[in-house]
C-alpha positions in Angstrom: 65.7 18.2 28.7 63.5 21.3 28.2 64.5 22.6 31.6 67.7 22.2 30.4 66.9 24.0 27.5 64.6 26.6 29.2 68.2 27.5 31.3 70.5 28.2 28.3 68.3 30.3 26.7 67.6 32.3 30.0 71.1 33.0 30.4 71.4 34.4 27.1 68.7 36.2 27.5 69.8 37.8 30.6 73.5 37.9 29.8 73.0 41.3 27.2 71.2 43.2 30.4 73.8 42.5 32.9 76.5 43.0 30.9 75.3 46.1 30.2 75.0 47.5 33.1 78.1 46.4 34.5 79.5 47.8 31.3 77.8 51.0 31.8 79.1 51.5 35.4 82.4 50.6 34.4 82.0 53.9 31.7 81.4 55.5 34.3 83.9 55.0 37.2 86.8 53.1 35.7 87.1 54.7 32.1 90.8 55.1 31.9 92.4 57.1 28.2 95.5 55.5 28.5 93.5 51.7 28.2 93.4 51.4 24.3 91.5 48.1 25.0 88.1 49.6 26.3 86.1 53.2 26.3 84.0 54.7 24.1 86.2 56.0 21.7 85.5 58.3 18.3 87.4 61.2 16.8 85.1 63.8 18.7 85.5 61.4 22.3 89.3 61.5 22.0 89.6 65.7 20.6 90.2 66.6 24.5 90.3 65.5 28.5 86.9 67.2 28.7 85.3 65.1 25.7 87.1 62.2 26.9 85.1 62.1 30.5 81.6 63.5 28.7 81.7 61.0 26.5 82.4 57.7 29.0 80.0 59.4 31.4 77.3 60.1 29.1 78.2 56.1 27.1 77.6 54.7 30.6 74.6 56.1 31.6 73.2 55.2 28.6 74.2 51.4 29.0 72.7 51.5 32.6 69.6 52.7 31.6 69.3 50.2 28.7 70.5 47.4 30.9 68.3 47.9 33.7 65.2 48.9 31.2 65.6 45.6 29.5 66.5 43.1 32.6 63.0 43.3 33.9 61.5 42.3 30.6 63.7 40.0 29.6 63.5 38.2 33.0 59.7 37.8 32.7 59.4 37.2 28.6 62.2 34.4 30.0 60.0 33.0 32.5 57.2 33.1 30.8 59.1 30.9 27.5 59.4 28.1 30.0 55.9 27.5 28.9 56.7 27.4 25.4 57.6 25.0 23.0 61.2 24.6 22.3 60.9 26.1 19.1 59.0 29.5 20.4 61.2 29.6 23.4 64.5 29.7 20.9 62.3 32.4 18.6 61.9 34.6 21.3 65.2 34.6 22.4 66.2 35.7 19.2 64.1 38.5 19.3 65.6 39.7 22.8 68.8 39.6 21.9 68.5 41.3 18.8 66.4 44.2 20.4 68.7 44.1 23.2 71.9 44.5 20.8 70.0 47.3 18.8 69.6 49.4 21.5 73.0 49.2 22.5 74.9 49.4 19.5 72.2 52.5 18.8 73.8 54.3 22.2 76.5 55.4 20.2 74.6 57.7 18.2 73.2 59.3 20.9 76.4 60.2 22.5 77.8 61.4 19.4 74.8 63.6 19.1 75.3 64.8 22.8 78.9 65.2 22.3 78.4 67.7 19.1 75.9 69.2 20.8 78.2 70.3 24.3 81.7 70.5 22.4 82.8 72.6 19.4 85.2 71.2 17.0 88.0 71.9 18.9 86.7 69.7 22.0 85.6 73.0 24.1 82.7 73.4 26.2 80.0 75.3 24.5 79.2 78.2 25.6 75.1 78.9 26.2 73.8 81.8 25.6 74.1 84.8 28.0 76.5 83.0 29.8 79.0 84.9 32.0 82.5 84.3 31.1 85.3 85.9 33.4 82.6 87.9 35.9 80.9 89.6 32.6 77.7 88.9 30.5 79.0 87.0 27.0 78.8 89.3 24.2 76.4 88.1 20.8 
């Protein structure tokens, strides 16, 4: 029975990771505007093609990075529950899961804050300073 037990818990443990990073690489390469389904979408995200792209680019790399940060972990905290008591082992999986699901649901922050930061209101490209637009230096 507690081998049993051992298994269901190290699926769920494992299932947040994974999914992430298949979610993140679907961000990345298979984002599609028209899908109203899935995408990170926001009211910045959706102001242009340009913010579009950023922001399912920038979403995804985020989810990769927190998937494959938190697969390794997980997959040893997992193995090491097995010597747990039933009790422990189901503790500790609730821990995982809700550090795993904070950092993901915390990714949207980030990409707002990216998103601000490359786009102006409009959903056009910032500008850095000095910049040459149109073979000249950008006038202050």
């Amino acid at each position: 029975m507690k081998f049993i037990l051992w298994i269901s818990l190290f699926i769920c443990n494992i299932m947040i990771p994974v999914t992430a990073i298949v979610g993140g690489y679907w961000f990345l390469k298979k984002a599609s505007r028209e899908n109203h389904t899935f995408g990170y979408r926001s009211s910045y995200a959706l102001k242009s093609e340009e913010t579009w792209r950023f922001a399912q680019g920038c979403f995804g790399i985020v989810w990769e990075m927190i998937g494959i940060g938190t697969l390794l972990p997980t997959i040893a905290l997992s193995i090491f529950a097995y010597f747990m008591t039933a009790k422990q082992a189901c503790i500790l999986t609730l821990v995982l899961v809700t550090i795993q699901l904070v950092l993901l649901w915390s990714s949207g922050g980030f990409v707002e804050r990216s998103l601000k930061s490359h786009f102006d209101e409009e959903g056009k490209l910032r500008k850095k300073e000095g910049e040459r637009v149109s073979g000249r230096k950008r006038a202050n």
